[in-house]
C-alpha positions as CSV (number, residue, x, y, z in Angstrom):
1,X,0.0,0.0,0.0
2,X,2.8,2.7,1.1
3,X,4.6,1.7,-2.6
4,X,1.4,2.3,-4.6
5,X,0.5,5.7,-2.6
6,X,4.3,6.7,-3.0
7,X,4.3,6.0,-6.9
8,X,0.9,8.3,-6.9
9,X,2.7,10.9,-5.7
10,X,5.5,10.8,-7.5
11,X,3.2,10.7,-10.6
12,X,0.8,13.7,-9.4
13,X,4.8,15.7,-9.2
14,X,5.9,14.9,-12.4
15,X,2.3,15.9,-13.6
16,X,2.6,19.3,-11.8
17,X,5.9,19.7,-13.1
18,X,4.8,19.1,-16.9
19,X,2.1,21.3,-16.2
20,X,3.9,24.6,-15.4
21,X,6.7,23.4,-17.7
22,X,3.8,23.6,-20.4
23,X,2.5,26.7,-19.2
24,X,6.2,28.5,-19.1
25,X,6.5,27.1,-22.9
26,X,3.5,28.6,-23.9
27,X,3.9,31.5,-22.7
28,X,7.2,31.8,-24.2
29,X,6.5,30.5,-27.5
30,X,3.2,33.3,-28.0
31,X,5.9,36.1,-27.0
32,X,8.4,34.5,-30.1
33,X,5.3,34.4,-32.1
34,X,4.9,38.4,-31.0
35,X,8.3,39.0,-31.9
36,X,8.8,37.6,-35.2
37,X,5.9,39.5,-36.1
38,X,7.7,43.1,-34.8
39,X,11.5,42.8,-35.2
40,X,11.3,40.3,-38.1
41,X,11.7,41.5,-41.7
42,X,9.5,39.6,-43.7
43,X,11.3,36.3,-45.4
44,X,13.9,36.7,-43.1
45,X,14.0,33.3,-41.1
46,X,15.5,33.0,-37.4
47,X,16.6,29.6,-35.9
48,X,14.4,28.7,-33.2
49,X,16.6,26.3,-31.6
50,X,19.1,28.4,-30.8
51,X,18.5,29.6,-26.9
52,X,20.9,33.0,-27.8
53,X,17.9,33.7,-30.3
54,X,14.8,33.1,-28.6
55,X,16.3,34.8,-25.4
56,X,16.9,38.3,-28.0
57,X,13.8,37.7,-29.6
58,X,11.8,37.6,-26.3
59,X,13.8,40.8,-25.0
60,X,13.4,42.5,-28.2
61,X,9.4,42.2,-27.9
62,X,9.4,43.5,-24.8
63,X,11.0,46.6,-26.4
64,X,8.5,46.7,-28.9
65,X,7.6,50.2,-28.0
66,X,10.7,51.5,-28.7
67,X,11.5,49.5,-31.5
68,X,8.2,51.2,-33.0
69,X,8.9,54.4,-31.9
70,X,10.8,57.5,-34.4
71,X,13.8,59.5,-33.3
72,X,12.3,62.6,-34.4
73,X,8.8,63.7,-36.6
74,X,11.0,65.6,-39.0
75,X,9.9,63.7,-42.3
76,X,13.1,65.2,-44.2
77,X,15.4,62.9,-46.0
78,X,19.1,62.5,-45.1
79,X,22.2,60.7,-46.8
80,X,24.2,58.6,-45.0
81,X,27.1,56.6,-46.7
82,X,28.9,53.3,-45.2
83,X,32.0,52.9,-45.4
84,X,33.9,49.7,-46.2
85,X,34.7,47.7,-43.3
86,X,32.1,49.3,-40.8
87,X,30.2,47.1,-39.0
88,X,26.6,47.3,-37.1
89,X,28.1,48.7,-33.8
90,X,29.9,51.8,-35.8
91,X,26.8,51.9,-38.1
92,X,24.4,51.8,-34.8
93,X,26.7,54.6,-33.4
94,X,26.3,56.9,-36.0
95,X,23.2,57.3,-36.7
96,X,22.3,57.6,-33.1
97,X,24.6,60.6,-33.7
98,X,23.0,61.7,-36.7
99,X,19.5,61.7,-34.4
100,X,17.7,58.7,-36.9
101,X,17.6,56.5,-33.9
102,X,17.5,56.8,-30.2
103,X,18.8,54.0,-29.1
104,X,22.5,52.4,-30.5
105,X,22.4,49.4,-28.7
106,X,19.2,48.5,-29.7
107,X,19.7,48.8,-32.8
108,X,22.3,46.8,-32.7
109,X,20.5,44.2,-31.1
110,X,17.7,44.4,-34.0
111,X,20.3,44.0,-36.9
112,X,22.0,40.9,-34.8
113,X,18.5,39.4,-34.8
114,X,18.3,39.5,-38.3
115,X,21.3,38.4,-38.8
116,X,22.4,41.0,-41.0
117,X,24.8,43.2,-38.0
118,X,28.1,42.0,-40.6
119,X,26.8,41.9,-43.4
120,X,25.5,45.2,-44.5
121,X,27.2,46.7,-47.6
122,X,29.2,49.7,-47.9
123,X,27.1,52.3,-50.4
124,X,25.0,55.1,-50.2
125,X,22.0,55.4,-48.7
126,X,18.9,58.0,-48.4
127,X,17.0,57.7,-45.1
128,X,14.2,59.6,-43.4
129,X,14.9,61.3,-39.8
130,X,11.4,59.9,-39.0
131,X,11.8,56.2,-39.5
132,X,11.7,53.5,-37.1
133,X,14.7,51.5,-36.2
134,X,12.8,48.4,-38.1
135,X,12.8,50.9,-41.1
136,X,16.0,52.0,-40.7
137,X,17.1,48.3,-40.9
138,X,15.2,47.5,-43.8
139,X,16.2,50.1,-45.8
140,X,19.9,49.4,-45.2
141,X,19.5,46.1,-46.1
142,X,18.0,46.9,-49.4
143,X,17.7,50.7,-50.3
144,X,21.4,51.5,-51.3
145,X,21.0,54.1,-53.8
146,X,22.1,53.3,-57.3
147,X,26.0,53.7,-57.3
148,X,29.0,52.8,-59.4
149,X,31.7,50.5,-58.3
150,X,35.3,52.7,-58.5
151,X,38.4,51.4,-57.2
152,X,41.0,54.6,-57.0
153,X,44.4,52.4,-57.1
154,X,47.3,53.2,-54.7
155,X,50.0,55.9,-55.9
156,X,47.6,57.8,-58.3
157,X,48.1,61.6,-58.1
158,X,45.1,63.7,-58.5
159,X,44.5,64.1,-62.3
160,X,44.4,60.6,-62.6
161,X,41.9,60.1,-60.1
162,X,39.1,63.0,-61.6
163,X,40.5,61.5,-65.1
164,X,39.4,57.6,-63.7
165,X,36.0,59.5,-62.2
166,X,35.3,61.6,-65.2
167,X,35.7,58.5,-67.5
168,X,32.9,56.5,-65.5
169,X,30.3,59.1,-66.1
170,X,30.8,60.4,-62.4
171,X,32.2,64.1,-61.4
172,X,33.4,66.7,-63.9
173,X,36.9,66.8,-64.0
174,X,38.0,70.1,-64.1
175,X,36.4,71.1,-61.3
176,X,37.6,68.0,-59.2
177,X,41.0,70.1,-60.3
178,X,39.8,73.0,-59.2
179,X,38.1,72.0,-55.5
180,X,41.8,69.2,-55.1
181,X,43.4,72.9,-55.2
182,X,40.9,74.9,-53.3
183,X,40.5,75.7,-49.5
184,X,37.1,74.4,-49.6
185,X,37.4,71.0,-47.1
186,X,38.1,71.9,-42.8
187,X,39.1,68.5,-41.5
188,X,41.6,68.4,-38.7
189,X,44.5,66.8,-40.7
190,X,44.1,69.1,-42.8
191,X,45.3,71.5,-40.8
192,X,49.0,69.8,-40.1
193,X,50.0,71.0,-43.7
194,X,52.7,73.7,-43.4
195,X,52.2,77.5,-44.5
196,X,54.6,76.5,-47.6
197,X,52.9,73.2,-48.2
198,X,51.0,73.5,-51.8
199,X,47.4,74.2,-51.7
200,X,46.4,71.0,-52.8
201,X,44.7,67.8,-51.1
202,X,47.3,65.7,-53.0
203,X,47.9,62.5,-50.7
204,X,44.6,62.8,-48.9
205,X,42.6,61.5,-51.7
206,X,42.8,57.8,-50.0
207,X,42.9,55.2,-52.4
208,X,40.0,52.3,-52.0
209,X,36.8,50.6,-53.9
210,X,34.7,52.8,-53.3
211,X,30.6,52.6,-54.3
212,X,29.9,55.6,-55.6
213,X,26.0,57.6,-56.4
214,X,25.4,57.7,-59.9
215,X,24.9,61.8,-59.3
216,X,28.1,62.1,-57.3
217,X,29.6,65.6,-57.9
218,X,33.5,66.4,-57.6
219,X,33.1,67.8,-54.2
220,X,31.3,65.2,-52.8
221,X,33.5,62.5,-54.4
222,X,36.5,64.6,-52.9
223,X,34.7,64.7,-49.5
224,X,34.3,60.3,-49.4
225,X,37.4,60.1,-49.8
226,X,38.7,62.6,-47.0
227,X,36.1,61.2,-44.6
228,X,37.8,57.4,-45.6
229,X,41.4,59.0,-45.1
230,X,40.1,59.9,-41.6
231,X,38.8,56.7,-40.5
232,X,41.7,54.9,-41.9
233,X,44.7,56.7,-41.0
234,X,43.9,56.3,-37.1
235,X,44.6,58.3,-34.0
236,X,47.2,56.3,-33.2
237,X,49.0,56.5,-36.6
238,X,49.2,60.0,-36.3
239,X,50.8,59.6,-32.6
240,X,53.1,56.9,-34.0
241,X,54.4,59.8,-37.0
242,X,55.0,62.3,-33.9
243,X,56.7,59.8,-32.0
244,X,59.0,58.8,-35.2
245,X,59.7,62.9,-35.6
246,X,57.9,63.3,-38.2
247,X,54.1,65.2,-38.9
248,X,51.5,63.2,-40.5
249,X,52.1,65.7,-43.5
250,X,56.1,64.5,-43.5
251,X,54.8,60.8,-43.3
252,X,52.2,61.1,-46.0
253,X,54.8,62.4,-48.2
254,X,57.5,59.7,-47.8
255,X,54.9,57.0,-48.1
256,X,53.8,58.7,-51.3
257,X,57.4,58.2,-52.4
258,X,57.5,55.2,-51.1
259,X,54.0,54.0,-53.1
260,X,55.5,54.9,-56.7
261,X,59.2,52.8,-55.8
262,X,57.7,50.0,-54.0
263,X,56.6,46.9,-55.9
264,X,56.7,44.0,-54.2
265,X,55.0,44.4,-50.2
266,X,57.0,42.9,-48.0
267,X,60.5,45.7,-49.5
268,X,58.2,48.7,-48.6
269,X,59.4,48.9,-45.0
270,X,63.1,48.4,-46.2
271,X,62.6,51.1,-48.9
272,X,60.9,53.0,-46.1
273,X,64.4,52.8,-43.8
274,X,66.3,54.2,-46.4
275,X,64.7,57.5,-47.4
276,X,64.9,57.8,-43.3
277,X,68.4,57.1,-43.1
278,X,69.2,59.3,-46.0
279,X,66.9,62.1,-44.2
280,X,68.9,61.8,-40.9
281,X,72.0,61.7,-42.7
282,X,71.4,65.0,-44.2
283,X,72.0,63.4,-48.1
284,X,69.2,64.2,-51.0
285,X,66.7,61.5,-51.2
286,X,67.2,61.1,-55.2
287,X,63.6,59.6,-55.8
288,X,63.0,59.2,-59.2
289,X,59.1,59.2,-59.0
290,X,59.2,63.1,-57.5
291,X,61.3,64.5,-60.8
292,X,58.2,62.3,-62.3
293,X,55.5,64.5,-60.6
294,X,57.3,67.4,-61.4
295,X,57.9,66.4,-65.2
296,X,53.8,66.2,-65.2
297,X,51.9,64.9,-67.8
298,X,54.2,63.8,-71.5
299,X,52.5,64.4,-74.2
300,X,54.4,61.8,-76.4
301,X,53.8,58.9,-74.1
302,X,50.6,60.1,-73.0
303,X,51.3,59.1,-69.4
304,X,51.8,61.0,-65.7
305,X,54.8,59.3,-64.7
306,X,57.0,58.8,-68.0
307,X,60.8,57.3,-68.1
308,X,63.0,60.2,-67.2
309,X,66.8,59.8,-68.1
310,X,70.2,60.8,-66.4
311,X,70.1,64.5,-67.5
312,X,66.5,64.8,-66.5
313,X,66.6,63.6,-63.5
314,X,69.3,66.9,-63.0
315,X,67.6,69.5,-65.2
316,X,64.4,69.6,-64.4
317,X,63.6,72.5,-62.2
318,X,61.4,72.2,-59.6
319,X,61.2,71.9,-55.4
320,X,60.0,68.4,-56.1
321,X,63.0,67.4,-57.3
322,X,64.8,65.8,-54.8
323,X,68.0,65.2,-57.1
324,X,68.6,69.1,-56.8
325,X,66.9,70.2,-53.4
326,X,67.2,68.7,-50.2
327,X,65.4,66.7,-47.3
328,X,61.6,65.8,-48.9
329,X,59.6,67.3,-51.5
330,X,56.8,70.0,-50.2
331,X,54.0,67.7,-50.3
332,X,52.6,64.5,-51.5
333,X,53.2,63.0,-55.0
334,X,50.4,60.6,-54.7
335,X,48.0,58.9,-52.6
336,X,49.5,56.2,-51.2
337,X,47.9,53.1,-49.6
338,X,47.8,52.3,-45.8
339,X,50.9,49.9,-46.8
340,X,53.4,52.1,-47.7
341,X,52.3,54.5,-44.5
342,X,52.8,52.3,-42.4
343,X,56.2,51.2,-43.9
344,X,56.8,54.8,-43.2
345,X,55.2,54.4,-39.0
346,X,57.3,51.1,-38.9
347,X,60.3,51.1,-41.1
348,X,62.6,48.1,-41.4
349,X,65.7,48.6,-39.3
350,X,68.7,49.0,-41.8
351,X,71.8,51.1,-42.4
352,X,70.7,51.2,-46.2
353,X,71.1,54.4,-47.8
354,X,71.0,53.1,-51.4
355,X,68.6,51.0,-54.2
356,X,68.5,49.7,-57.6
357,X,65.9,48.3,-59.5
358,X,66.8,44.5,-60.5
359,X,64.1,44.3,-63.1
360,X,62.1,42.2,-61.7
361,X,60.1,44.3,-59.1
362,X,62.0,43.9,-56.4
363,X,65.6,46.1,-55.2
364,X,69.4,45.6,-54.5
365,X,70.2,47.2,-50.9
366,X,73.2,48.6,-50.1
367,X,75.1,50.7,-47.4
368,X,78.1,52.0,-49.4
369,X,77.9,54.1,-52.6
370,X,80.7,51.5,-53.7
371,X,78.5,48.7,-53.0
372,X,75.6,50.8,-54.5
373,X,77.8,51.1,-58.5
374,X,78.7,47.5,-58.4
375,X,74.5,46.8,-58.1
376,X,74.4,49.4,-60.9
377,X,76.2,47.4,-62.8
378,X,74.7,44.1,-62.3
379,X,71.5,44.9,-62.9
């Protein structure tokens, strides 16, 4: 008798247990059902068996106000662009900024739910101040304005780059000229070009794939690609050109240098070392590629950066001639790549002072001029 009244009660517990155990999964599973219906695009599908996404979905609906709720009732349009590389938290961040949404980390939250917080392309996009964060999400997932696809190639001065923009329909190039040469742009890096420094944004232009509007204009073009130079050439970059001795305008102008001689990656630190040592040794740097930039544009060849021989390399008159004036040019030759600056930030350590091209893309190194004429003459 005591076995059969002790199984009964063991039964009625296991009964009570499945009972609230029910209740608890209903409950739950009417709240998922809630969400998908708010924070769930439609098509998109979430995996229900994985407890990290039914936990967010059930937090997410409890938020449901504020995921249905506008930053502002101003019904103007605004254009934000993403850049390449940015992620949902940067993305969240800035438009919290911007005033489109009120709440970052929700946001973020929203876009991990759908699955989409890495995987949101870099474009152009035109959103309203008064949309919700679910609108906001949707139409960065598949409102990207019409755009080209560009990629501006490392060590390209200027002209080449309104020429490459001109030739894809996008920006007028003359006045790309005109605004590169202008005091139009007021970023902060800006400001460490010296007095004497040409006015030009030469350098800054920084070279990447970039999606361009089909309606981009020259100045807006110009502006993408200072906002990218900004972003990419850190805080700590800039530090690390103070600590080497050297302004972020000094470093941008060896790595420009440094762009047009380097060929193969792993010899731009090395040919990095050398201008330095030549620099601290108080000796003329002798780059080719800035008598190039000075020579401009020839005619005959129809190219920017032409073969120049002996007696050019020592006639042509110019302060970007590093052959006849000392220490480095006044500014820039090209935009170079985060590559070569960094080659610049974190030089090889070498006594080096002199190269030669071997013919094959890559250099011979030496210390001594005597070593250097010997590599002349082999290759």
């Amino acid at each position: 008798m005591d076995s059969k009244r002790s199984s009964l009660r063991v039964l009625v517990f296991l009964l009570g247990v499945v009972i609230i155990l029910g209740s608890a999964g209903g409950i739950a599973w009417f709240l998922i059902r809630q969400t998908r219906d708010i924070v769930l695009k439609p098509g998109t599908q979430v995996d229900l068996t994985s407890l990290e996404k039914t936990a967010l979905g059930i937090y997410l609906n409890l938020r449901r106000g504020e995921i249905e709720t506008t930053a502002s009732q101003d019904d103007s349009s605004i254009a934000f662009s993403i850049q390449p590389g940015e992620n949902g938290t940067t993305i969240a961040t800035r438009l919290e900024q911007l005033g489109i949404i009120h709440d970052a980390d929700l946001f973020r939250l929203v876009l991990r739910y759908w699955g989409v917080d890495a995987k949101i392309e870099a474009g152009d996009y035109s959103l309203r101040r008064n949309m919700t964060m679910g609108e906001v999400a949707s139409q960065l997932q598949e409102g990207r304005l019409r755009a080209k696809t560009i990629t501006i190639r490392e060590g390209l001065r200027a002209e080449e780059i309104a020429h490459l923009l001109a030739s894809e329909g996008l920006a007028d190039q003359e006045e790309f000229i005109r605004l590169v040469r202008d005091d139009t742009f007021h970023y902060d890096f800006l400001r460490d070009r010296p007095a004497t420094a040409p006015e030009t944004l030469e350098g800054f232009l920084f070279p990447d794939t970039y999606q361009f509007p089909l309606d981009t204009t020259a100045e807006s073009a110009i502006d993408t690609m200072l906002k990218n130079f900004d972003r990419r050439v850190t805080i700590e970059m800039r530090q690390q050109a103070l600590d080497n001795g050297l302004t972020l305008f000094q470093a941008l102008t060896l790595a420009s240098i440094v762009e047009r001689e380097a060929i193969l990656p792993e010899e731009r630190p090395i040919i990095a070392s050398v201008y330095l040592n030549r620099l601290r040794k108080g000796m003329y740097l002798e780059a080719d590629p800035t008598v190039q930039y000075a020579r401009g544009y020839d005619a005959q060849t129809g190219r920017w950066w032409p073969q120049l021989s002996a007696e050019d390399l020592h006639s042509i008159e110019s302060p970007f001639n590093t052959y006849m004036h000392p220490s480095l040019p006044p500014g820039p030759i090209c935009s170079p790549g985060l590559a070569s600056i960094e080659a610049v930030l974190k030089p090889a350590q070498t006594e080096y002072l002199f190269f030669v091209a071997k013919g094959d893309g890559s250099h011979a190194f030496s210390v001594t001029f005597e070593e250097h004429l010997e590599n002349q003459g082999k290759y």
